[in-house]
Structure formats: structure tokens, C-alpha cells
The first five atom37 places (N, CA, C, CB, O) and aatype in JSON, in Angstrom:
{
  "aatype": [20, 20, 20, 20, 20, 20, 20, 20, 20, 20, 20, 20, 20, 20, 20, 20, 20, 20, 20, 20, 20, 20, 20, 20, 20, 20, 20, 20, 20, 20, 20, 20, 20, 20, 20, 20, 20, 20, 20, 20, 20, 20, 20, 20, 20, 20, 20, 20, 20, 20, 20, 20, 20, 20, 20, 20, 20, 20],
  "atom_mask": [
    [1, 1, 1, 1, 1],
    [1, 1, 1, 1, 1],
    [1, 1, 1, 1, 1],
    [1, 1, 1, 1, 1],
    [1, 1, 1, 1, 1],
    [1, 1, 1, 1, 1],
    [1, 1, 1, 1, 1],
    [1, 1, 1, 1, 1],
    [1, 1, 1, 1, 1],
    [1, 1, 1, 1, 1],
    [1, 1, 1, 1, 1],
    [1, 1, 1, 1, 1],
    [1, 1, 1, 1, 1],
    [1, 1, 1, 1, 1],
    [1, 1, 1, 1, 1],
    [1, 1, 1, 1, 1],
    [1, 1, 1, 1, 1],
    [1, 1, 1, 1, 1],
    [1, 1, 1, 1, 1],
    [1, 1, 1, 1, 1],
    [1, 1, 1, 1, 1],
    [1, 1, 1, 1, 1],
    [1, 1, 1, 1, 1],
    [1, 1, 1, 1, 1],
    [1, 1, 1, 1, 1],
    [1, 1, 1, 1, 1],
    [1, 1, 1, 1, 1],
    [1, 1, 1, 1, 1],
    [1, 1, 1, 1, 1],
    [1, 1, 1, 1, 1],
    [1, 1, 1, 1, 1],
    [1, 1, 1, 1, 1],
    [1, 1, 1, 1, 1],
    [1, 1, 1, 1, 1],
    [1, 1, 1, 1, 1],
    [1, 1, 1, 1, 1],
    [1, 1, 1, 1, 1],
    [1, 1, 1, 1, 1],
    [1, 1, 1, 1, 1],
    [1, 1, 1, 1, 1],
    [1, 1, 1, 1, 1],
    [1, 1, 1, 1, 1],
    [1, 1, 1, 1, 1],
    [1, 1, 1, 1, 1],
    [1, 1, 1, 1, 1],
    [1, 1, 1, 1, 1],
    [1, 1, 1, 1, 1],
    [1, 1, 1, 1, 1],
    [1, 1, 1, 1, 1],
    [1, 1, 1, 1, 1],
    [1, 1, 1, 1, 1],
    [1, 1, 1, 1, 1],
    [1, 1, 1, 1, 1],
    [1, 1, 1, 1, 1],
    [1, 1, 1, 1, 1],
    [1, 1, 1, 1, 1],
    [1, 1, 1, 1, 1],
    [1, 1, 1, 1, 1]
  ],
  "atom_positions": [
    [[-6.4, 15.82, 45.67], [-6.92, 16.76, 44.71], [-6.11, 16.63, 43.41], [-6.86, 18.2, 45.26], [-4.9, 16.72, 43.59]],
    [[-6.5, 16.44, 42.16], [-6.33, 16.45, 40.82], [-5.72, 18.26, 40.61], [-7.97, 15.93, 40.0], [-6.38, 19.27, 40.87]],
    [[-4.32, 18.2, 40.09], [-4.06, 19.04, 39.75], [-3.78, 19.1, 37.97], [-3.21, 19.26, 40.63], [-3.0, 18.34, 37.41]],
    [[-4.59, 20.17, 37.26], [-4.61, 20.33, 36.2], [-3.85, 21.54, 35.67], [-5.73, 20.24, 35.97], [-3.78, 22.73, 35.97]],
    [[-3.32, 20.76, 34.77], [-2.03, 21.73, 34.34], [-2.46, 22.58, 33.36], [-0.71, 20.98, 33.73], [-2.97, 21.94, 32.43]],
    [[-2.49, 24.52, 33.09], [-2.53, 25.12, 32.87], [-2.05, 25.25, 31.26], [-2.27, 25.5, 33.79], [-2.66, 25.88, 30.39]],
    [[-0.65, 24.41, 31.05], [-0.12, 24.31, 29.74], [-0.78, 23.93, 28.69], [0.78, 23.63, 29.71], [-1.24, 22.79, 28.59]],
    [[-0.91, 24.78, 27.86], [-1.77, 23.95, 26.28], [-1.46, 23.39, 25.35], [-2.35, 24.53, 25.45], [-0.95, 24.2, 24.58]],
    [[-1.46, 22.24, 24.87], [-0.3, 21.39, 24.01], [-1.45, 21.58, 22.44], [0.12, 19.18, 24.82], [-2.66, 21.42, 22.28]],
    [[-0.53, 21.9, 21.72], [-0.99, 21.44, 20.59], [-0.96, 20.09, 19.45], [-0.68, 22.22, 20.2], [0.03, 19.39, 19.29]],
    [[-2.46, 19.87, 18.59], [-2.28, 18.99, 18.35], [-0.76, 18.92, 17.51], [-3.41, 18.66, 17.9], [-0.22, 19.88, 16.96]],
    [[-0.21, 17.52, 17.57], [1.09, 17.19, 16.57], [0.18, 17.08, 14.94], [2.07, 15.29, 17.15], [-0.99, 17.44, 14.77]],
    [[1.04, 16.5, 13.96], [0.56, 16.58, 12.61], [0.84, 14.85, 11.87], [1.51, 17.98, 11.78], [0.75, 14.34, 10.75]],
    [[1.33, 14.31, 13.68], [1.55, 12.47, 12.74], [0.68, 12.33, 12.23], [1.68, 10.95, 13.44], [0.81, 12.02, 11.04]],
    [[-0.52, 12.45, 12.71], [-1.78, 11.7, 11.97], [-1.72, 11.63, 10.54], [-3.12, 12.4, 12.24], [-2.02, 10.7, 9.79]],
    [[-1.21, 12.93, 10.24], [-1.44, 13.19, 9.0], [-0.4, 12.38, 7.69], [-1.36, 14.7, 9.06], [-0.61, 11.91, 6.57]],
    [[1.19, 12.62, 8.91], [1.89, 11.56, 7.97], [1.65, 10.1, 7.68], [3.02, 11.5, 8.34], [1.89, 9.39, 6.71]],
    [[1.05, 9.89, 9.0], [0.58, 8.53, 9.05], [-0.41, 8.21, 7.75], [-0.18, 8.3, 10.48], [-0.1, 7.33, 6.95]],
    [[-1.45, 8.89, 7.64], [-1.92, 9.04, 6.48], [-1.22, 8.79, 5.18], [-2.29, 10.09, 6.51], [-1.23, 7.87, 4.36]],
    [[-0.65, 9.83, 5.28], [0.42, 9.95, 3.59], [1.36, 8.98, 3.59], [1.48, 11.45, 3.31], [2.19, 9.09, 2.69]],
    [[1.5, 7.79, 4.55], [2.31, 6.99, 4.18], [1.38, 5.76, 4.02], [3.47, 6.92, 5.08], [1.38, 4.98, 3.08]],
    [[0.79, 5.74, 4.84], [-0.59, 4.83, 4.13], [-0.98, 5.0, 3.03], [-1.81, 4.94, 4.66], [-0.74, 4.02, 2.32]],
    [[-1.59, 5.94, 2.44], [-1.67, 6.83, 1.2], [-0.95, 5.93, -0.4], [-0.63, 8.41, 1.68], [-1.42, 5.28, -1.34]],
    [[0.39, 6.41, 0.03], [1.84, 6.14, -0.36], [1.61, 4.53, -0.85], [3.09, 6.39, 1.1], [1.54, 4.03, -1.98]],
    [[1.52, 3.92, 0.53], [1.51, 2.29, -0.11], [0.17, 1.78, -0.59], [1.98, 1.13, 1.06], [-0.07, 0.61, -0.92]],
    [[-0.63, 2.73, -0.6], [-1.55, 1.99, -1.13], [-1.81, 2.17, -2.85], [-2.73, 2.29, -0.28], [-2.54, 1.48, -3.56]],
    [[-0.89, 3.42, -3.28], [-0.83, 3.46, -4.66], [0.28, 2.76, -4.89], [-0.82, 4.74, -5.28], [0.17, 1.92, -5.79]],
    [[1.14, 2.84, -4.44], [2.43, 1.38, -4.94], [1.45, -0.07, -4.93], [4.12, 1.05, -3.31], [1.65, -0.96, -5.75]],
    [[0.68, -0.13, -4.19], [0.17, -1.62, -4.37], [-0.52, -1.18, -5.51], [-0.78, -2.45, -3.11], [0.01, -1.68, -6.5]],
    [[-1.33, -0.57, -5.76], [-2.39, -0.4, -6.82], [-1.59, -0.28, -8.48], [-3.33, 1.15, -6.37], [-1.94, -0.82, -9.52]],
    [[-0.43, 0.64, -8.22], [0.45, -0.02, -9.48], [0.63, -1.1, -9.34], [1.71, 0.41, -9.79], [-0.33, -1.85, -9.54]],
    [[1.97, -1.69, -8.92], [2.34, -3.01, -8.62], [1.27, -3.72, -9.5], [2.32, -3.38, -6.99], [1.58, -3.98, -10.67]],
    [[-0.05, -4.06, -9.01], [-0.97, -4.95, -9.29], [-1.24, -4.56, -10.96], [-2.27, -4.82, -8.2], [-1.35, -5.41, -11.84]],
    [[-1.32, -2.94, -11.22], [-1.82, -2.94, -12.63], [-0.58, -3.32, -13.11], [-2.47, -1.58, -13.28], [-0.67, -4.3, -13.85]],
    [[0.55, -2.89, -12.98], [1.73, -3.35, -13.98], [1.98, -4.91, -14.02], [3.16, -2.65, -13.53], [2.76, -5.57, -14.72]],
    [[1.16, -5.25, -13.13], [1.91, -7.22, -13.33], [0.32, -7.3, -14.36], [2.02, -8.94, -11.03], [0.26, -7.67, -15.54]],
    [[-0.55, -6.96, -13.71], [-1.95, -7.42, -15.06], [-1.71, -7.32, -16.51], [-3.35, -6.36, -15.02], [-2.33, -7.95, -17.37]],
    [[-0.77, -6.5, -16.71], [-0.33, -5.44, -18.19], [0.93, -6.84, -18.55], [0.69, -3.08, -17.7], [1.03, -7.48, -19.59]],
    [[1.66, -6.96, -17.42], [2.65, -7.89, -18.26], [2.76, -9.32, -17.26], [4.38, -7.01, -18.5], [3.75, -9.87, -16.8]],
    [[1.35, -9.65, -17.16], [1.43, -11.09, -17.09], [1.07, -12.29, -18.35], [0.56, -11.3, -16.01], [1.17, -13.5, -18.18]],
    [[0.75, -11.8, -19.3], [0.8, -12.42, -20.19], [2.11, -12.82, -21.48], [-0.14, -11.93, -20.46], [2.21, -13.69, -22.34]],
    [[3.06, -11.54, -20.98], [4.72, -11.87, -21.6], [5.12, -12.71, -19.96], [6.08, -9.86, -22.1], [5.94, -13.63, -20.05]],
    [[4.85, -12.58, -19.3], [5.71, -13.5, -17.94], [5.12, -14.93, -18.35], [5.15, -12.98, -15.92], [5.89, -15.84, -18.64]],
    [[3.74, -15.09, -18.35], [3.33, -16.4, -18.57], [3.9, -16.93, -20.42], [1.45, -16.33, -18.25], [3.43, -17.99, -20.85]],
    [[4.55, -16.39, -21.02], [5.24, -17.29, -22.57], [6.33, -17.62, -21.67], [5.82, -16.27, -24.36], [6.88, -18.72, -21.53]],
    [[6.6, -16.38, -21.02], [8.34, -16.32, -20.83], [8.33, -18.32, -19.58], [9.07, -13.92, -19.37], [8.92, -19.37, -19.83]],
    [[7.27, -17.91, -18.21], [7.65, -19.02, -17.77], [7.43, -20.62, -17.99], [7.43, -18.78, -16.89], [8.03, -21.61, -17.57]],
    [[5.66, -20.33, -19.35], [5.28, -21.32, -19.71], [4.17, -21.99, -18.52], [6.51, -22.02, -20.07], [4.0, -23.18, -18.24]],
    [[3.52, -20.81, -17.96], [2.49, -20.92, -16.92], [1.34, -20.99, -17.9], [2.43, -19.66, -15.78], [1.3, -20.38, -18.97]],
    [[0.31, -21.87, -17.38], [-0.75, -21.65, -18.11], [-1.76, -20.13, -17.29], [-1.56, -23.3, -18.15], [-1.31, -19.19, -16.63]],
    [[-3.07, -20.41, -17.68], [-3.81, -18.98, -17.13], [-3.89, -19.3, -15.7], [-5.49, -18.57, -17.78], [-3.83, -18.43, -14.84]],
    [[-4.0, -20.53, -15.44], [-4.76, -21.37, -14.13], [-3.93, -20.85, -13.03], [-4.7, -23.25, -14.15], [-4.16, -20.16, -12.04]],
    [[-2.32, -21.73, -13.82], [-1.32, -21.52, -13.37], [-0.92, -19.53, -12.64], [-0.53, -22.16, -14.63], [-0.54, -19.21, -11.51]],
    [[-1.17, -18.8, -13.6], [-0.74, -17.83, -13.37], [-2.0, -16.78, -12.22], [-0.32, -17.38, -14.84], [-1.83, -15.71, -11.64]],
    [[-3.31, -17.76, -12.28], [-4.17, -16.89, -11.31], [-3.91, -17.4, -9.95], [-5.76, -16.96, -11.62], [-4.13, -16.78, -8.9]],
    [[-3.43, -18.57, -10.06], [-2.84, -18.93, -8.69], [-1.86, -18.34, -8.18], [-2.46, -20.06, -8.61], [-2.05, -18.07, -6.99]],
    [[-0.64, -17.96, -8.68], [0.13, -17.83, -8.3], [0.36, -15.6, -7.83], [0.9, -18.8, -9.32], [1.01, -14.93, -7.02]],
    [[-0.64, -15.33, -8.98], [-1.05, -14.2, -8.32], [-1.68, -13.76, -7.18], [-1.53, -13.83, -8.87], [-1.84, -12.56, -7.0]]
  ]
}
């Protein structure tokens, strides 16, 4: 016989951090990406990449 336990657990709230840290990196990537778009064109004088060069390597 299956004995079922009486105790009631409540839900925890990881989910949620889990979320907000997902969240979290997905606006660091989304800067990241706009701030190199904004200054890939002083990186490419500075390394002497052409455009080709620099979509590749992005």
C-alpha cells in the first residue's frame, strides 16, 4: 500500500531566479553586442580590419 504523506510543501521561488538570471544575461549580451556595433568602426582604424574582416570576426 502507497502511503501518502499528509505534509504540504510549498512551491520554492528558483524558478523565478532562474529566470532573472537568464533575464540578466540576456541583456548583458544584448549590450555587449550594441556597444561593439557603436565602436566597431574605431576598433576596425585602430586594428586595420577591413568590413569583411571585421564581420567575420564578429
Amino acid at each position: 500500500m502507497v502511503n501518502i504523506s499528509t505534509k504540504t510543501t510549498f512551491p520554492t521561488y528558483q524558478r523565478y531566479r532562474v529566470l532573472a538570471f537568464v533575464a540578466t544575461l540576456a541583456m548583458i549580451t544584448y549590450l555587449d553586442r550594441s556597444c561593439f556595433s557603436m565602436a566597431a568602426v574605431d576598433i576596425a582604424k585602430a586594428t586595420g580590419c577591413s568590413k569583411e574582416e571585421m564581420l567575420r570576426w564578429a
